[in-house]
N, C-alpha and C positions, 0 to 999 in steps of 0.2 A: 615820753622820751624813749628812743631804740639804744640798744646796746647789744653789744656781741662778745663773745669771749669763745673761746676754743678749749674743746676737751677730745678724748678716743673712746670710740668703743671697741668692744672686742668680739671679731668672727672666728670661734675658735682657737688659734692660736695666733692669729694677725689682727694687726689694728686697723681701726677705720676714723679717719677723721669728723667728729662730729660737732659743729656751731651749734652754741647755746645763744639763742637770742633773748631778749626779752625786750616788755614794751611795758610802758606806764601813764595810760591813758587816765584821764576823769570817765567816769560811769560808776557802774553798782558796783562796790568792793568784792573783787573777786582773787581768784588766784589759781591760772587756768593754767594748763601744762598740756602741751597739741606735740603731734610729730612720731607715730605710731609704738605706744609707749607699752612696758609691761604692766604691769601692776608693781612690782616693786618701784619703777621710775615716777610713775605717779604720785605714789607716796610720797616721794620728795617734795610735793609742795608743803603738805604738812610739818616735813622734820626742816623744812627750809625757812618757815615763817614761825616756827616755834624757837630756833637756833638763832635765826636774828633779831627777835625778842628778848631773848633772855641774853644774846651779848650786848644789849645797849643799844640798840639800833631802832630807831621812830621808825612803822610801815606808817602808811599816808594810808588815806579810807580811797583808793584808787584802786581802776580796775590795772589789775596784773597778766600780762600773759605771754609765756613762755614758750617758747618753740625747739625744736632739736633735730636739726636739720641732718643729712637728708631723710627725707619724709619716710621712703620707701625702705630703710634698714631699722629692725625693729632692736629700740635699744632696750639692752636689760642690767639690774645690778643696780645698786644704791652709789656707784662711782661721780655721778653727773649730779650730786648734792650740791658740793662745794662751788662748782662752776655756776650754778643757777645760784646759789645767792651771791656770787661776785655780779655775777649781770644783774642781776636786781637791784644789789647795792648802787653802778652805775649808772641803771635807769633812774633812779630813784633822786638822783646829787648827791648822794654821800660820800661817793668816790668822784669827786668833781676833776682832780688832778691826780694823775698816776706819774711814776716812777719807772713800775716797769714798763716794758714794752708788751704791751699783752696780744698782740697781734703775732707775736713769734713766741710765744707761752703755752704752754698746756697743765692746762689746772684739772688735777685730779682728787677727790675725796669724797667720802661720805660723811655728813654731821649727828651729831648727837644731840636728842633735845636742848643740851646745856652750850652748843656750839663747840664741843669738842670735836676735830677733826679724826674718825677712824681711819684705820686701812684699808686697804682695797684686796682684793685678788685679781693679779693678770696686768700689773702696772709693767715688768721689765719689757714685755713683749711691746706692749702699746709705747712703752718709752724708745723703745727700740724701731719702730714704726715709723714713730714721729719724727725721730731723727732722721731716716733717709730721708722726709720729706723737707727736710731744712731745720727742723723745730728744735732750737738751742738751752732755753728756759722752760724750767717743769718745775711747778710748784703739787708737792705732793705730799699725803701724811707724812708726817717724822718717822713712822714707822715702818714707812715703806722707801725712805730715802738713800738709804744704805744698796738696796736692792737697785732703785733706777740708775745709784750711779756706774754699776757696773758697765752702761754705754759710756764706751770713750769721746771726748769731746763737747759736750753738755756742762750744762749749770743747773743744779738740782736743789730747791730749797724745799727746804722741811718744816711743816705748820703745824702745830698742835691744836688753834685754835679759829675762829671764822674771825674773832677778834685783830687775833696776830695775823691773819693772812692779811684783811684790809689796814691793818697798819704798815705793815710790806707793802703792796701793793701804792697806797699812799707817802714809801720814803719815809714815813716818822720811826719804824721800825729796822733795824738792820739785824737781816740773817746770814748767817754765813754758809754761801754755798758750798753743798760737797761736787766735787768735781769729778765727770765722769774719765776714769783712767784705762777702763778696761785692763786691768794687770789681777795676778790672780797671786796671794801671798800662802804661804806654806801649803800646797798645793798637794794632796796628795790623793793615793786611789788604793791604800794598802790597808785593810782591818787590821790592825795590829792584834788584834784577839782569834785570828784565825789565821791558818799557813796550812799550805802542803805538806811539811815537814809533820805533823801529823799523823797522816794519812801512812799506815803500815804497809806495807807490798803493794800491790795494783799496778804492777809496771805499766800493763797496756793501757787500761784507765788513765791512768795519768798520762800518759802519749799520747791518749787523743784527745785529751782534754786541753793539751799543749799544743796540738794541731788544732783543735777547732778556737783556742784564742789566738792563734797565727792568723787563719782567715776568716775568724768570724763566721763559723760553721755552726748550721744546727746539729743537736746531738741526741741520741735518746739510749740511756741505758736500760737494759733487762735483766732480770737476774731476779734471785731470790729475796726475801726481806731479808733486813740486819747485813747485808753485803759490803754498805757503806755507799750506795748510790747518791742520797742525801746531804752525805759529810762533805763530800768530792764536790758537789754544782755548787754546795755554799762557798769553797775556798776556789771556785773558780776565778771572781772578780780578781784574787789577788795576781793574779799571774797574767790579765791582760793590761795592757799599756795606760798608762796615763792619759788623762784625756787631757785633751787641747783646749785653748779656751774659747775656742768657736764650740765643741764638742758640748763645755760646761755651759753657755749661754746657752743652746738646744735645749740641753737638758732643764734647767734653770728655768725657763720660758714656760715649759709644759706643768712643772710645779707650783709655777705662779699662776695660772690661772686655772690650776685643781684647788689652790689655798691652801697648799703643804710646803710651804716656806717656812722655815726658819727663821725669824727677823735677828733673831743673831748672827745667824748665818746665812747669809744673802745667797751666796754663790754657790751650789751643788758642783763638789768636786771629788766624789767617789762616782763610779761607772755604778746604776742603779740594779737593783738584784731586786726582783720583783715574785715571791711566792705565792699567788692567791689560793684560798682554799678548792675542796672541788665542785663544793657546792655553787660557784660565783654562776653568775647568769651571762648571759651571752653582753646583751650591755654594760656590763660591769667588766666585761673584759675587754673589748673593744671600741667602750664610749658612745653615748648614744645620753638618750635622755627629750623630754621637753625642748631645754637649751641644751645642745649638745655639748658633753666634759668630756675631757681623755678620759679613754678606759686603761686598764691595767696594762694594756701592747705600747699604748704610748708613754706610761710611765717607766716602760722599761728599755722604752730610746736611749742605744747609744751603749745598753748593758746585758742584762739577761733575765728573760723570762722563764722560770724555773716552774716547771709543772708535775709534781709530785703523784704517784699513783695515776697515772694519764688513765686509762680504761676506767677508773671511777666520776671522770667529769660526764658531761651531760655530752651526749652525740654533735647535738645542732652548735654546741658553745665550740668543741673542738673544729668543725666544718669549717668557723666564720672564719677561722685564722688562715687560710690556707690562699687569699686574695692579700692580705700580708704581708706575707711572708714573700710573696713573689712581686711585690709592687714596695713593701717598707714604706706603706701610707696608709690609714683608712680615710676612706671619705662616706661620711654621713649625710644624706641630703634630708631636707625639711623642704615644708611648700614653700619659706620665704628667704632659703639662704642654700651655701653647700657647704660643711662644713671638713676641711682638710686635715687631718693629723697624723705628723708624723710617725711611725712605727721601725722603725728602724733597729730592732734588739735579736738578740741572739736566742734561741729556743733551745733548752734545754730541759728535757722530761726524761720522767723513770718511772718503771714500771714494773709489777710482778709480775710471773709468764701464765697463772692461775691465780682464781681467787682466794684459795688460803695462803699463798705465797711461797710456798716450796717446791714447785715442779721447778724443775726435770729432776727429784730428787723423789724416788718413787716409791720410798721408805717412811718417808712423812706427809708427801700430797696423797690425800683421797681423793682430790676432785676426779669428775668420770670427764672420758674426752670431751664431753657436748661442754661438760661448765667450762673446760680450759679452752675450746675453741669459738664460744659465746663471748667469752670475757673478752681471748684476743680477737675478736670480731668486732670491737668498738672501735679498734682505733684502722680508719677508713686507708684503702692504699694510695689516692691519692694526697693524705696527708707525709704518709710514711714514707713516699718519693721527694717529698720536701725536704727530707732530713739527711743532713751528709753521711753523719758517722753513726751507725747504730752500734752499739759492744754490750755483749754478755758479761755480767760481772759476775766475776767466780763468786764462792765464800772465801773470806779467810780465813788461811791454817793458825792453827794454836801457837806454834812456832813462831809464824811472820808477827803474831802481835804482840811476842812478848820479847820480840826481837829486839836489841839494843842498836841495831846497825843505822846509821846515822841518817837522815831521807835528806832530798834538794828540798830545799827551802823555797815558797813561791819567788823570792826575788831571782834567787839563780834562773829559774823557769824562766822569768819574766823578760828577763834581758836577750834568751836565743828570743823569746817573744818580737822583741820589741826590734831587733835588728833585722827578725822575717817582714814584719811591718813595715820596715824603713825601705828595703827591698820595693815591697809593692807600693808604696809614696814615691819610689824614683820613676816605677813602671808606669803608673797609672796618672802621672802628673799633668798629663796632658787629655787625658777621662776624665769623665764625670762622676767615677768611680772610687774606692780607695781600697777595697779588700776583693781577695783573689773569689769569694762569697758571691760576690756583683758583678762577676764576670757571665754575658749571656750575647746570644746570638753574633753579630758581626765583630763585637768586640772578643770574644773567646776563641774565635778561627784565627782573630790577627796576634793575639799573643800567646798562644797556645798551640805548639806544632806537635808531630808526634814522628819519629822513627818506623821506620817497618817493622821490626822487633816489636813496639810500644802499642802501633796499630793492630799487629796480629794478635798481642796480648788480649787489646781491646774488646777488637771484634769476637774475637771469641766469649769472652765474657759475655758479652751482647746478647750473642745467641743463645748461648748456652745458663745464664743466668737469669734470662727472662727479665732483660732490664727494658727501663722505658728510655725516650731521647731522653725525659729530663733524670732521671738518673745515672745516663751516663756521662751527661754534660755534669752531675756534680761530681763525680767520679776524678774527671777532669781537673776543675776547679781544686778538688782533695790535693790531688797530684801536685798541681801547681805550688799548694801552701807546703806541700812534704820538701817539693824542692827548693824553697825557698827558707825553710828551716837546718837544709841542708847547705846552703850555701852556693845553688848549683842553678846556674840561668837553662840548662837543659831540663826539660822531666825524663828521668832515666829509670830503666827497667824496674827496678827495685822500689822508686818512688809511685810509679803505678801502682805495681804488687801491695806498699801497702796500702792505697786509697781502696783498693777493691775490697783488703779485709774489711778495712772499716766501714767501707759503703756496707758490707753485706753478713759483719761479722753479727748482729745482733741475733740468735735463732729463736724461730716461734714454733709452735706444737706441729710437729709431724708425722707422730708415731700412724701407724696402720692402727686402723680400726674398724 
């Protein structure tokens, strides 16, 4: 007897529809699994015939066999457990009459030898998949139910067990579905254990660290150790905007099928702050692997990639970001697939300007010019044009720190923030764009003018600065979020002046020698 049931797999971070057949013929008792499988999926005939044994269920001394169509996408993950012993169940009469409609269903789980249904990793994406495609009912762990219902419009039933699923599935059982609402409850994006207010002096610092959560600007500070470079990109997240709940389902997506979900907490709704150490390897940072996972770029979609000590990572690791940053995708290819992940986050690194970490202070660096101009020789000028605002962070005086004078608070920051942003969602609403960041080629001449005053500025700089195009298209871009923090649809003399500091404020070793 044929049966069929429907389940997803997952490319990356998109689903892929895949048929579970199965077939229950007379022959030599087998229990075959076809459909170019990994070894993990394979596996499932075992935890499938062990799991409907021990819930109560007679196999017949029949030949079994199982297909997982289409043939040509290679499935991987223990997800397609639960759906091959419903189709089996089926094949077999024991589910003679259903309830649901299992032709508009997507059954997702793994089983335990005792028939316990586990969770999965990578269900919201596939849930979200299957809905564009029509698909209304998803039968999926308990565990993971919470999670699928964040798709608005759906019916999501939650099964603990192979038992309870074919009692659902045959009406004797009633579950109560959660209902997918897409709404997001106390929503917030603010650490409450860290603030600006903080943070002692650093006027300019904190300017541009208010400029670059305006438009979503990469940043790189220099300066000495104990400056407070590190303090500053942690309290960064508080001071950019709320995310949306398109923004949180992005984010959301890419956690779920890393398997850094929460099952208490379904829905990621802080902007993600990502610090890897500098030892991490190049696929570790931008994903890669066997089956391709997000790397560290993509888990910091949507938030900030904070890179600590930059001249201490590995050459080839910093290189790979720099396709990134200019696209806000990686794509990894394999011989049998292409896999696409989003990278979409803000970069943020600090650096000492020598290896003991006190130059330009010449009183405490010993290094000789070859170690201070080797060290700053890691980090490549093509990377370094990628980045908008670079800033020298002074030390702080004894004074500012024991200062009582009162600081802004990230939320005061947060709201000129949020009102520059609103700005560029009226500009940009008709782009495929949303931050003055993502401004490039045809789209940057149409909403980006300049004065003659503003051009002469420019040009000069140009020349005289030994800038490249794409450095002074960011230039531009700076200009545009200053004027937009300003409140001012022109970019005006002043708002240049300071894009240029910040373009070129960060200094590196230049003494004679």
């Amino acid at each position: 007897m044929f049966s069929k049931v429907t389940s997803c797999a997952l490319l990356g971070i998109e689903g892929t529809i895949i048929s579970v057949e199965a077939d229950v013929n007379d022959g030599l008792p087998m229990f075959t699994m076809v459909g170019y499988l990994s070894s993990s999926v394979k596996e499932a005939g075992e935890r499938v015939r062990t799991a409907l044994k021990n819930s109560g269920f007679h196999m017949p001394p029949k030949r079994i066999t199982i297909n997982l169509s289409p043939a040509d996408i290679r499935k991987e993950g223990s997800g397609f457990d639960l759906p091959v012993a419903v189709a089996v169940l089926l094949s077999i009469g024991i589910l003679p009459e259903f309830d649901v409609d299992l032709e508009k269903t997507i059954i997702l789980g793994e089983l335990g030898l005792n028939g316990e249904v586990k969770p999965i990793a990578g269900v919201l994406p596939m849930v979200s998949h299957c809905q564009k495609l029509g698909y209304q009912n998803f039968i999926v762990p308990k565990a993971n139910a919470r999670e699928a219902s964040l798709i608005k419009g759906i019916m999501v039933y939650g099964v603990e067990s192979l038992e309870e699923t074919a009692e659902f599935i045959q009406g004797i059982r009633i579950i109560e579905p959660e209902v997918g609402v897409g709404e997001i409850d106390n929503r917030t994006d603010n650490d409450a254990n860290v603030d600006f207010s903080e943070v002692k002096g650093q006027a300019t610092l904190k300017r541009g660290m208010e400029i670059a959560a305006a438009g979503f600007h990469n940043v790189l500070m220099t300066g000495a150790a104990g400056a407070g470079k590190s303090m500053i990109a942690k309290r960064l997240p508080t001071i950019m905007p709320k995310l949306t709940f398109e923004e949180c389902i992005d984010i959301t997506k890419i956690y779920s099928v890393s398997g850094l979900l929460d099952n208490n907490n379904a829905l990621i709704t802080r902007r993600p702050f990502r610090s890897p150490h500098h030892t991490i390897s190049s696929y570790a940072l931008v994903g890669g692997g066997t089956v391709p996972r997000p790397g560290e770029i993509s888990l910091a979609h949507n938030g900030v990639l904070f890179l600590d000590e930059l001249p201490e990572f590995n050459k080839n690791v910093l290189e790979v970001m720099r396709q990134p940053i200019e696209d806000r995708n990686i794509t990894i290819s394999r011989v049998n697939a292409t896999y696409v992940f989003p990278a979409d986050f803000m970069l943020v690194a600090a650096m000492n300007q020598c290896p003991c970490g006190n130059y330009p202070n010449r009183r405490k660096c010993k290094c000789t010019p070859y170690e201070i101009r080797r060290y700053q020789g890691k980090i490549s000028g093509p990377l370094l044009d990628r980045i908008d605002i670079t800033m020298e962070v002074q030390p702080i005086e004894y004074k500012d720190l024991f200062l009582e004078t009162k600081e802004e608070s990230s939320e005061d920051i947060r709201q000129r923030v949020e009102e520059a942003r609103l700005r560029q969602a009226n500009r940009y609403r008709e782009e495929a764009i949303n931050f003055n960041s993502q401004l490039d080629g045809k789209i940057l001449k149409k909403y980006i003018t300049l004065k003659d005053a503003q051009e002469e500025l420019l040009r000069y700089t140009f020349e005289k600065g030994d800038l490249s195009a794409r450095g002074t298209y960011r230039i531009l871009r700076l200009a545009r979020t200053i004027a937009d923090l300003a409140g001012s649809d022109d970019i005006l003399i002043e708002h240049l002046t300071e894009a240029i500091f910040y373009k070129n404020n960060g200094k590196f070793y230049s003494e004679e020698v």
